[in-house]
C-alpha positions as CSV (number, residue, x, y, z in Angstrom):
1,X,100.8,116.6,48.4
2,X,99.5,116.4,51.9
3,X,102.1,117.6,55.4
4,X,101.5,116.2,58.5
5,X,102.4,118.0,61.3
6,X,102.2,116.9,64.5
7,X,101.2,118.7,67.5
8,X,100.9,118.3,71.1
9,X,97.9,117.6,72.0
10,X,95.8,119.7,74.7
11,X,95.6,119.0,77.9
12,X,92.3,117.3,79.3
13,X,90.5,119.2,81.5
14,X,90.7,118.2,84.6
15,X,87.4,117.9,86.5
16,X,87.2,120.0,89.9
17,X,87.9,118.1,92.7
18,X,84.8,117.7,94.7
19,X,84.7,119.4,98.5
20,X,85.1,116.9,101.6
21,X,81.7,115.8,102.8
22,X,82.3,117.6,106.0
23,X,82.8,121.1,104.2
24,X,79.7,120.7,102.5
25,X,77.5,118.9,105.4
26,X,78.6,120.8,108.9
27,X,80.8,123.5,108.1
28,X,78.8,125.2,105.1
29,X,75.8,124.9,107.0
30,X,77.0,126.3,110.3
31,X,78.6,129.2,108.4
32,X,75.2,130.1,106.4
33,X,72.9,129.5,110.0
34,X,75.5,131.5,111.6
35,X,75.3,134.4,108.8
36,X,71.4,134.2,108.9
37,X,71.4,134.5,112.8
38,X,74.0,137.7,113.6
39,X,71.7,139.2,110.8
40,X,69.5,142.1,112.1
41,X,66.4,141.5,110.5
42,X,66.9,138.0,112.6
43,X,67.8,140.4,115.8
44,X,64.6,142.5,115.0
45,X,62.6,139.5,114.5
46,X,63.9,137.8,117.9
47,X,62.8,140.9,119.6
48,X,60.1,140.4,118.0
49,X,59.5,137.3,119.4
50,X,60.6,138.4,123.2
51,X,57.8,141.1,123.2
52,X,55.1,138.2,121.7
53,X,56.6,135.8,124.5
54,X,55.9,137.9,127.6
55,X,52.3,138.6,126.6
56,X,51.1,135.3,128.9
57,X,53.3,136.4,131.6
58,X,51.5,139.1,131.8
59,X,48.0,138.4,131.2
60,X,48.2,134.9,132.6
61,X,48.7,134.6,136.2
62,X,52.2,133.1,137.3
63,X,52.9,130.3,139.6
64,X,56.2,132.3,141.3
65,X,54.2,134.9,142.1
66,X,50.7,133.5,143.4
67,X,50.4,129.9,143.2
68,X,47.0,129.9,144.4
69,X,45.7,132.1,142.3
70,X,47.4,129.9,139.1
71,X,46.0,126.6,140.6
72,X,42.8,127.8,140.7
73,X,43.0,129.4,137.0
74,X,44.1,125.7,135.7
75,X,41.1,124.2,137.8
76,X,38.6,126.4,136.0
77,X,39.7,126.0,132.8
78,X,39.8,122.1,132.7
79,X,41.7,120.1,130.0
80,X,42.8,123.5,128.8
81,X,44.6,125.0,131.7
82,X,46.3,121.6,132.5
83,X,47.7,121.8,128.8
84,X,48.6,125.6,129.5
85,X,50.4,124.5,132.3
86,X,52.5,121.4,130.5
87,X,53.3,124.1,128.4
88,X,54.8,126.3,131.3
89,X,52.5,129.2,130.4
90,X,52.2,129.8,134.0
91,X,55.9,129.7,134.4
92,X,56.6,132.5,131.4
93,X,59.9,133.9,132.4
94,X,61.7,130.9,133.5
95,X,60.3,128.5,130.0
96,X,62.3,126.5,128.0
97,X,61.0,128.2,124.8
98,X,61.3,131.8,126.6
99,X,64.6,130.9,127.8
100,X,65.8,129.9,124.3
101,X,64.1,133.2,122.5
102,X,66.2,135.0,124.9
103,X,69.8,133.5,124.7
104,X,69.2,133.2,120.8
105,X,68.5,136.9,120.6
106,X,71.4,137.8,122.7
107,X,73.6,135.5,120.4
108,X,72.3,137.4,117.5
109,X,73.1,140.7,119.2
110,X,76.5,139.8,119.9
111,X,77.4,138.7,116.2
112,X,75.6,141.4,114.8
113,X,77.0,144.6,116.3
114,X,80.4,143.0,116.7
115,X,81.4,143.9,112.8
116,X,79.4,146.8,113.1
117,X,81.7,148.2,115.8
118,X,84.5,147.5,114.2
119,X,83.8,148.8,110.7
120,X,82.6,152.3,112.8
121,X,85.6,152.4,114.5
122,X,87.4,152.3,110.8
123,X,84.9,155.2,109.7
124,X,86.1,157.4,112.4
125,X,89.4,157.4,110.7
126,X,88.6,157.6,106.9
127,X,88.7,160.9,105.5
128,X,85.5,162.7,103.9
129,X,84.7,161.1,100.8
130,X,86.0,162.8,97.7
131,X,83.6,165.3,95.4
132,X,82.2,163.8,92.7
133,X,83.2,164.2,89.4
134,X,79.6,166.1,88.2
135,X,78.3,168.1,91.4
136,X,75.2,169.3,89.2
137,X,73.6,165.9,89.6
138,X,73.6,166.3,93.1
139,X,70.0,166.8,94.6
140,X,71.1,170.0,95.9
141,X,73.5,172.2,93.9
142,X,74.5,175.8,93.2
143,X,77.2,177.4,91.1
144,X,78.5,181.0,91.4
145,X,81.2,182.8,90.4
146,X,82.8,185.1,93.0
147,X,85.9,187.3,93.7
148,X,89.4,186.0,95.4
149,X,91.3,182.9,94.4
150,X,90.7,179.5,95.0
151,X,92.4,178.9,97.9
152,X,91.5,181.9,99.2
153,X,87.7,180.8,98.9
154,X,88.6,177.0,100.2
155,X,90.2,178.3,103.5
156,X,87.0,180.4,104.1
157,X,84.8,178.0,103.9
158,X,86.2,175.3,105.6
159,X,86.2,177.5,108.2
160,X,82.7,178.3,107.7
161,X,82.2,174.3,108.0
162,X,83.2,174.0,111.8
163,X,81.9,171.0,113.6
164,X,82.5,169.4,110.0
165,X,85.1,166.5,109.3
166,X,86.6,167.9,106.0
167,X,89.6,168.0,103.9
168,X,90.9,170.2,101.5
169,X,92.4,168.9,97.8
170,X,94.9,170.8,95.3
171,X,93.9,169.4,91.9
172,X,96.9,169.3,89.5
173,X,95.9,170.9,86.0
174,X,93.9,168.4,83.7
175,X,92.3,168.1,80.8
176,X,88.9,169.0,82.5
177,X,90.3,171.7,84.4
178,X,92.9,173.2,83.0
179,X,94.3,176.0,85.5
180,X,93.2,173.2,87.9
181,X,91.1,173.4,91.0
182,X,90.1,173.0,95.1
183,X,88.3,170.5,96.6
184,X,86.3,171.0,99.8
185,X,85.0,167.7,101.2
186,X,83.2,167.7,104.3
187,X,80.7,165.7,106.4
188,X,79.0,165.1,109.4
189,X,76.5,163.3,111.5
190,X,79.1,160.1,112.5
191,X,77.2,160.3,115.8
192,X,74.1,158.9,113.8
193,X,75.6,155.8,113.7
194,X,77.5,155.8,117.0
195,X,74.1,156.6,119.0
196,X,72.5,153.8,116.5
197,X,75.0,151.5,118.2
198,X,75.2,152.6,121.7
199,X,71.4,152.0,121.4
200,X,72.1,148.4,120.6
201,X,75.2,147.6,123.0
202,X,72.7,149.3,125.7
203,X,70.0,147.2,124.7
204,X,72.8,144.0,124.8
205,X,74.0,145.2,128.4
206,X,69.9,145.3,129.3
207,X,69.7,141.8,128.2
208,X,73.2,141.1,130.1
209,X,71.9,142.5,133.3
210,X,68.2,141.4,133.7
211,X,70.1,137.5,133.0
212,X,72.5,138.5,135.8
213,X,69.8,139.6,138.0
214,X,67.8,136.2,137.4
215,X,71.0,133.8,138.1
216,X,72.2,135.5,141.5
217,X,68.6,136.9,142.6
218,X,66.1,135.6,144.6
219,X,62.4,136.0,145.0
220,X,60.5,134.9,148.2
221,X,56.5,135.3,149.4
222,X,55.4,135.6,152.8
223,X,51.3,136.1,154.3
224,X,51.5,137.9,157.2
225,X,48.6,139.2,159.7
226,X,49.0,142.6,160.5
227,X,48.8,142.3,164.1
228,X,51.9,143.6,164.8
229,X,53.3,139.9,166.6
230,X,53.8,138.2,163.2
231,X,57.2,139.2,161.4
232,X,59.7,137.6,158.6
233,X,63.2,137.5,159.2
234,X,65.3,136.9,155.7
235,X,67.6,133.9,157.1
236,X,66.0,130.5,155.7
237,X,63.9,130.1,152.4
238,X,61.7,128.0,155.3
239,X,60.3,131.5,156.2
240,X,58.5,132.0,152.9
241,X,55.3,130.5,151.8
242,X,57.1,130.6,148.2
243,X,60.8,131.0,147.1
244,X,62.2,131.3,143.8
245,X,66.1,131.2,143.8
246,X,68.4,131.8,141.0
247,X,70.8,129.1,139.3
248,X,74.0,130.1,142.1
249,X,71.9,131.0,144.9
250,X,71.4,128.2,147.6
251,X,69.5,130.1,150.2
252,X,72.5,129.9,152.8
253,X,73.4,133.6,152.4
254,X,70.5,136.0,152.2
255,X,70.5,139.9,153.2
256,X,69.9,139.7,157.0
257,X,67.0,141.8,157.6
258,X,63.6,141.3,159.8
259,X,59.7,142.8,159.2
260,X,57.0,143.2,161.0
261,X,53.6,144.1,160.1
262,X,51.8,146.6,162.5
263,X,48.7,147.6,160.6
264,X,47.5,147.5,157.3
265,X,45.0,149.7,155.7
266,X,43.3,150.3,152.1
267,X,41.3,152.5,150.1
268,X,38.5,151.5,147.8
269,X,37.0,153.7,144.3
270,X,33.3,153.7,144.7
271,X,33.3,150.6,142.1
272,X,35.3,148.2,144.8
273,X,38.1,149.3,142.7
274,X,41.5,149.6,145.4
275,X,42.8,152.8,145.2
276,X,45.5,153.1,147.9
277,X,47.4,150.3,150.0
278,X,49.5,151.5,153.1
279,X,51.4,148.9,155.3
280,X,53.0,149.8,158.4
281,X,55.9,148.0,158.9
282,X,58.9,147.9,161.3
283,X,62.4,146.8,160.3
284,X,65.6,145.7,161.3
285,X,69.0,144.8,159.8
286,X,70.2,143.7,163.1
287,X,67.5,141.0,164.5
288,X,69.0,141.6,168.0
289,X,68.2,145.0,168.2
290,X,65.2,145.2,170.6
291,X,61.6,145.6,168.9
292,X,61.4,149.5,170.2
293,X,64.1,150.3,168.7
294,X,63.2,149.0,165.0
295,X,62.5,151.5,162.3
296,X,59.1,152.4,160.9
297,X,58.5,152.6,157.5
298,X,54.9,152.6,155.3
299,X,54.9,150.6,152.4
300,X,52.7,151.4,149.4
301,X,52.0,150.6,145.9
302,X,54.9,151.3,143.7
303,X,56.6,152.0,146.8
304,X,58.3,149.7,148.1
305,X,60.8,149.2,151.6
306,X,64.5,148.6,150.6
307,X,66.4,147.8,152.8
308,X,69.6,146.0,153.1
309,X,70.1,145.4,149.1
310,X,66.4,143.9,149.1
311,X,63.3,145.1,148.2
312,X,59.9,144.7,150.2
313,X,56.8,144.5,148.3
314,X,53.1,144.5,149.0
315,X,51.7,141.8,147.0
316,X,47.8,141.3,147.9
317,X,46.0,141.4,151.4
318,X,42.8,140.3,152.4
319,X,40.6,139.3,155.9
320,X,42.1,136.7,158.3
321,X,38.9,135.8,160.9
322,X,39.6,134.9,164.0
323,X,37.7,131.8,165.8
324,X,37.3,130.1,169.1
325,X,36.5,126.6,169.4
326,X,34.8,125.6,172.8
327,X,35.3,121.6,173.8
328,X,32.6,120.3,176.2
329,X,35.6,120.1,179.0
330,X,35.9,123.9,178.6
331,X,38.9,124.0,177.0
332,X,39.1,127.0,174.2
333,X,41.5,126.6,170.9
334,X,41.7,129.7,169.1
335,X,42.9,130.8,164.9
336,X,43.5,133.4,162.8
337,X,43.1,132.0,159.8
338,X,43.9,133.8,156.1
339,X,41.1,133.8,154.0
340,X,41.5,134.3,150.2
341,X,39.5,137.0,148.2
342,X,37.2,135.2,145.4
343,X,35.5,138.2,144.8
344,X,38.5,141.4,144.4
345,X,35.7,144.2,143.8
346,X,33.5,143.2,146.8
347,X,36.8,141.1,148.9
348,X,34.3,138.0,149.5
349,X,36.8,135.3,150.8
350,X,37.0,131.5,151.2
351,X,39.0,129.7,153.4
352,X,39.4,126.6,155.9
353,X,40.7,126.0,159.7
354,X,41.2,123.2,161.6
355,X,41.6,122.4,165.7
356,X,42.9,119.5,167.0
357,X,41.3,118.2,170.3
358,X,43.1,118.6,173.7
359,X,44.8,116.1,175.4
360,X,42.7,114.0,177.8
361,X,39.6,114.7,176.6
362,X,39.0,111.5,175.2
363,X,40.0,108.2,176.0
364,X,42.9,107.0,173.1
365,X,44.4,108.7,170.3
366,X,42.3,106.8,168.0
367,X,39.3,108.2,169.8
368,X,40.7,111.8,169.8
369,X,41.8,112.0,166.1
370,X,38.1,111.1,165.1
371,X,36.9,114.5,166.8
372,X,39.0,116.8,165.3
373,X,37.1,120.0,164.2
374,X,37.5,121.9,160.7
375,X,35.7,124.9,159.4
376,X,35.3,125.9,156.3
377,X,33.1,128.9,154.9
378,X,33.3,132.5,153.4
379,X,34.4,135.7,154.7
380,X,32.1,139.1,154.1
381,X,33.3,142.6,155.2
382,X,30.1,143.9,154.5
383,X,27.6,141.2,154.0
384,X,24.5,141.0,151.9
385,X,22.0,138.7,151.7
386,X,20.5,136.5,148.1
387,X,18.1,134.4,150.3
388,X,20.1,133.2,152.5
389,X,23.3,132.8,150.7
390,X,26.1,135.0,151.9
391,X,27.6,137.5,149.8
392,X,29.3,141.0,149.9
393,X,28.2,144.4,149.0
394,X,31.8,146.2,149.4
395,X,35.2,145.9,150.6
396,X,35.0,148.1,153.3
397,X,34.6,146.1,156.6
398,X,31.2,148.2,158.1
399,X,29.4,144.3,158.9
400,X,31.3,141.5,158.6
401,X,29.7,138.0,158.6
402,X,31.1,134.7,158.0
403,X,29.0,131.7,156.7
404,X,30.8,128.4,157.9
405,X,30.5,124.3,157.7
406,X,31.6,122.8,160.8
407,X,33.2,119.5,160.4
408,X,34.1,116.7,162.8
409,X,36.6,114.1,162.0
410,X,40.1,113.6,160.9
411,X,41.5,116.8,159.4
412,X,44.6,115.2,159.0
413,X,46.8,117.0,161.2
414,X,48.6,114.1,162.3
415,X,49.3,112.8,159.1
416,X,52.6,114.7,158.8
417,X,51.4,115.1,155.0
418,X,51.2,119.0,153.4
419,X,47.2,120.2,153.3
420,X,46.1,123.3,151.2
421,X,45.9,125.8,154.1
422,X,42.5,127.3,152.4
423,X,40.4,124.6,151.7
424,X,39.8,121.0,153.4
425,X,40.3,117.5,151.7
426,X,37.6,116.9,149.9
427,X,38.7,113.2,149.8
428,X,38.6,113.0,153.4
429,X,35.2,114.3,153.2
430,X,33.7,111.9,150.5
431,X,35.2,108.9,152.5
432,X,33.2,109.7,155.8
433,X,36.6,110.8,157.5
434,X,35.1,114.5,157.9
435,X,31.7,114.9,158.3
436,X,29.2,117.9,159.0
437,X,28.1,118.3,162.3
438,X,26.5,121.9,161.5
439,X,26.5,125.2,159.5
440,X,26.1,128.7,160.1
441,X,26.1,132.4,159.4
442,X,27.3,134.3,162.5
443,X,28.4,137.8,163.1
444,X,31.0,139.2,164.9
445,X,30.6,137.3,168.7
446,X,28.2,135.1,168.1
447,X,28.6,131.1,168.4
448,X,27.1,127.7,167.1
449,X,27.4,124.7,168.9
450,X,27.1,120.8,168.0
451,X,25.6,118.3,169.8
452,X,28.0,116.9,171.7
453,X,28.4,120.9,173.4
454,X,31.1,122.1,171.3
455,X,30.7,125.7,170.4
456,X,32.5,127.2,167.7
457,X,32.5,131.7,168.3
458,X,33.7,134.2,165.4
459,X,35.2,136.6,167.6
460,X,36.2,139.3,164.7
461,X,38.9,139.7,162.3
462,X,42.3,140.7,160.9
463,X,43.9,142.5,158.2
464,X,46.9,140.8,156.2
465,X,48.8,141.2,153.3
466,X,51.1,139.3,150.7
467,X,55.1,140.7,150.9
468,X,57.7,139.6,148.2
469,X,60.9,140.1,149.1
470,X,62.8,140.6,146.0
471,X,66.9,141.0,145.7
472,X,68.3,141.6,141.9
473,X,71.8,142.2,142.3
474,X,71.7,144.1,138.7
475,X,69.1,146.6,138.8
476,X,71.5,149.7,138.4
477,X,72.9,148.1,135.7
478,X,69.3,147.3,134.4
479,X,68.1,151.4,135.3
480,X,71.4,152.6,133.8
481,X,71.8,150.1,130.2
482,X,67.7,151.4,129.9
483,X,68.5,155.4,130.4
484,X,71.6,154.8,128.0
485,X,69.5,153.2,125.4
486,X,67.0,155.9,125.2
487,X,69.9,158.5,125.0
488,X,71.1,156.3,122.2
489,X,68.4,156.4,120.3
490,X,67.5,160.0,120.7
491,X,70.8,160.4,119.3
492,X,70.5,158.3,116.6
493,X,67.3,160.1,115.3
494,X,68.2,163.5,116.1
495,X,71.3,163.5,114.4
496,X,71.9,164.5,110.8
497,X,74.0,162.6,108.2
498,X,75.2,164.9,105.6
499,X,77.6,165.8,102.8
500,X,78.8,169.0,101.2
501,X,81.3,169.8,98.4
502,X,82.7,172.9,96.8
503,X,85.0,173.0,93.6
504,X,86.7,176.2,93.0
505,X,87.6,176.6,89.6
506,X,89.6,179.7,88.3
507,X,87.6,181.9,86.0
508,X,89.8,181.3,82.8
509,X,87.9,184.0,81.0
510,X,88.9,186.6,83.9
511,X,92.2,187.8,82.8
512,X,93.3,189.0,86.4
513,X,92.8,185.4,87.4
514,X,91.1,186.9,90.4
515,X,87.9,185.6,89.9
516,X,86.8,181.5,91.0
517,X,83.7,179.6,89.9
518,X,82.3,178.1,92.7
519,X,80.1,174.5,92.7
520,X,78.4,173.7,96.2
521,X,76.6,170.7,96.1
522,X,74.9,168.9,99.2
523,X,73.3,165.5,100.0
524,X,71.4,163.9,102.4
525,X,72.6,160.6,103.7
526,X,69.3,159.7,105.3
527,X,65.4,161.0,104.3
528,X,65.4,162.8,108.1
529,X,68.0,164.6,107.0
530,X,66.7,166.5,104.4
531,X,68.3,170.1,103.6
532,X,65.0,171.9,103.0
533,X,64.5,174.8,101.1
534,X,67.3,176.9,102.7
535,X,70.1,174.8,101.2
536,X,71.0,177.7,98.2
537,X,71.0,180.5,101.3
538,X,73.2,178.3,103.6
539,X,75.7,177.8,100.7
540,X,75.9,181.1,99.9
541,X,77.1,181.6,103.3
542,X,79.2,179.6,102.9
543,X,81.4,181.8,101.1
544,X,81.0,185.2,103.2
545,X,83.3,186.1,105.6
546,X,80.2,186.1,108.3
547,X,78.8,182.7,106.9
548,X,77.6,180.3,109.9
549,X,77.5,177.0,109.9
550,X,74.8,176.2,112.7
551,X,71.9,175.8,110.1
552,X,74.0,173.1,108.0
């Protein structure tokens, strides 16, 4: 005979209800790039990357600081250089992909050390960590039975332990310990980890500072002669030659200050190599204060004149000859013209003048524009001979000599249009609009003249020199977040991280009960922190009225 029975049947399982698309799409993937990012192997890899990045800032030169000098470098190198340049490796600091190492490091930064200084702050308050149930596994251990009680022995050595965070625990009677026991837990080296993360925060507050600096500072290059007549006052970004400005300034409120260069000199190794600049320079905050009254100041390498929040460099400097043109009426133009070193061990310099005609000479405008006269040519403090090419043998002006084409034409000086100010239009040139008339090597007071009568006299020469002005708003923040960071991380590794524990156990087979067994063991939170061999003397120590800590 058969009994049915029935019975409720299970419930099916139910199938797990799939997460919304956006969960798994956006927010899953944000939360796992965001977790890879405030990593720090992705902090220490940014870095990384910063240091890489600045590498053709520095070996490549930069369009903010010389354009010249970066124009010419693409020129040379062709296809190459214009590639270089589309990729803004002559504009390093101030890249996209530069800009974006940067901000992604300091991101990382930020949500790295964040938790970090949060869970330290917890750590600060937790109490030493409790002794371990077996102390002779420890790497460093000792056990020794000595006289007086327990807590007796535990007060002495905490104690002993000063400069130690430690705690001291009664242990109720068990089945391991019977009469029960002490505990003495102790550690230090929590400054380890603070120094680790004042390091970091510093190194955040660099980054912090040097982004400051760039927004509301300023950057501006000026050639002046130093004759003493020409000067810079910091009112206009039209003063400079170049002017970088950051994001929030607009050039209407710069430190008021004004320069002038009274004489330049320089040094040379016996391999061309410059040893020593020295600018003279007078300054003013007040541009109405009379010119006797100005203050003088030298200005050297690595030394530069602050004044007013700003900072004065010397950049470069070079040869600026002076020539005298000599129309057939008799009148006399005359131009100190910069010439730029091609040659830095020997100072060999190119460079280019023009001279408009006076008025009257010649009959209309059209007439006059035609018989404009342009010079360009080389520059040789000490000149040297290869046939008859013109070259230079040092730095040091002892003969200088200047090997020049005279032109005739239009220079373009009516044009209204921006001309390179150290080399002519070679268009104009290859479409007949300048032509040579004659060319030269002269010394100091000679002439040449052209046909027509004009003569064209080097009459000598002038020093001048490259200033960058330079105001970043942050650079005590930058000096101070770069001395806390080293103090940081002195910190960090000359701190130790360690642990210590004693147990004292009654001797149970000590019928006065006035006798403890003592367990001491140590360990070593980091390999620097190694106890050494000295670890069973210092424990022993530990337990004498005279012990010391300071070797712990």
């Amino acid at each position: 005979m058969t009994q049915t029975i029935d019975r409720p049947s299970a419930p099916a399982p139910q199938t797990p209800q799939r997460p919304h698309w956006i969960k798994r799409r956006v927010l899953w993937p944000l939360r796992n790039l965001w977790r890879s990012l405030t990593s720090m192997r992705t902090a220490l890899v940014l870095l990384f990357l910063l240091a890489l990045a600045a590498i053709p800032g520095a070996l490549l030169p930069q369009r903010e600081l010389n354009e010249q000098k970066t124009l010419q470098y693409i020129s040379d190198h062709g296809w190459l250089g214009e590639w270089m340049d589309k990729l803004q490796f002559f504009d390093v600091f101030k890249s996209a992909w530069f800009t974006a190492i940067y901000v992604l490091l300091f991101v990382s930064l930020v949500g790295c050390l964040t938790p970090r200084i949060i869970e330290h702050a917890k750590s600060l308050r937790t109490k030493p960590v409790a002794a371990p149930r077996n102390l002779s596994r420890m790497p460093r251990h000792i056990t020794e039975t000595v006289d007086g009680e327990p807590a007796e022995l535990a007060e002495r050595i905490s104690g002993n332990l000063r400069g130690w965070r430690r705690e001291v625990t009664v242990r109720e009677p068990s089945k391991a310990y019977p009469d029960g026991c002490v505990e003495v837990s102790a550690e230090k080296g929590y400054l380890r980890e603070f120094g680790n993360l004042v390091f970091h925060f510093a190194l955040l507050a660099l980054l912090v500072s040097i982004a400051v600096g760039k927004v509301y500072g300023y950057e501006g290059t000026r050639s002046l002669v130093a004759d003493g007549e020409q000067g810079l006052c910091n009112t206009s970004t039209a003063v400079y030659d170049s002017f970088r400005a950051g994001a929030l300034v607009d050039g209407t409120n710069l430190s008021p200050f004004c320069i002038r260069v009274d004489d330049f000199s320089a040094t040379f190794l016996p391999d061309g190599q410059p040893s020593m600049y020295d600018a003279k320079i007078r300054y003013t905050t007040d541009p109405r204060t009379p010119s006797s009254q100005w203050e003088e100041r030298s200005v050297r390498v690595n030394d530069p004149l602050r004044v007013s929040g700003d900072r004065v460099y010397v950049l470069g400097n070079g040869f600026a000859p002076t020539f005298t043109v000599t129309f057939p009426n008799g009148e006399k133009r005359t131009q100190t013209t910069l010439f730029i070193p091609e040659v830095m061990q020997t100072m060999l310099s190119s460079g280019a003048a023009r001279f408009d005609t006076p008025a009257g000479l010649y009959p209309d405008e059209d007439t006059r524009r035609k018989n404009q006269i342009a010079l360009e040519g080389l520059f040789a403090p000490t000149a040297s001979y290869d046939g008859t090419l013109l070259s230079s043998s040092s730095p040091e002006p002892s003969d200088p000599q200047v090997a020049i084409r005279i032109y005739r034409g239009d220079t373009g000086l009516d044009t209204g249009r921006a001309q390179n100010a150290y080399s002519l239009d070679t268009n104009m040139i290859h479409q007949g609009r300048l032509n040579r008339e004659a060319q030269a090597n002269l010394k100091v007071g000679q002439s040449a003249s052209l046909p027509d009568g004009t003569k064209v006299s080097f009459d000598g020469y002038k020093r001048w020199i490259s200033v960058q002005v330079s105001h970043d708003p942050a650079q005590v923040w930058v000096l101070v977040s770069a001395i806390v960071m080293l103090v940081g991380l002195v910190v960090s590794l000359v701190v130790r991280r360690r642990r210590i524990w004693a147990r004292l156990v009654p001797d149970s087979d000590n019928g006065d009960r006035r006798r403890t067994v003592v367990e001491i063991a140590g360990l070593a939170r980091t390999d620097q922190a190694g106890w050494g061999e000295g670890f069973d003397e210092q424990a022993h120590n530990l337990l004498t009225d005279e012990g010391t800590s300071r070797r712990l």
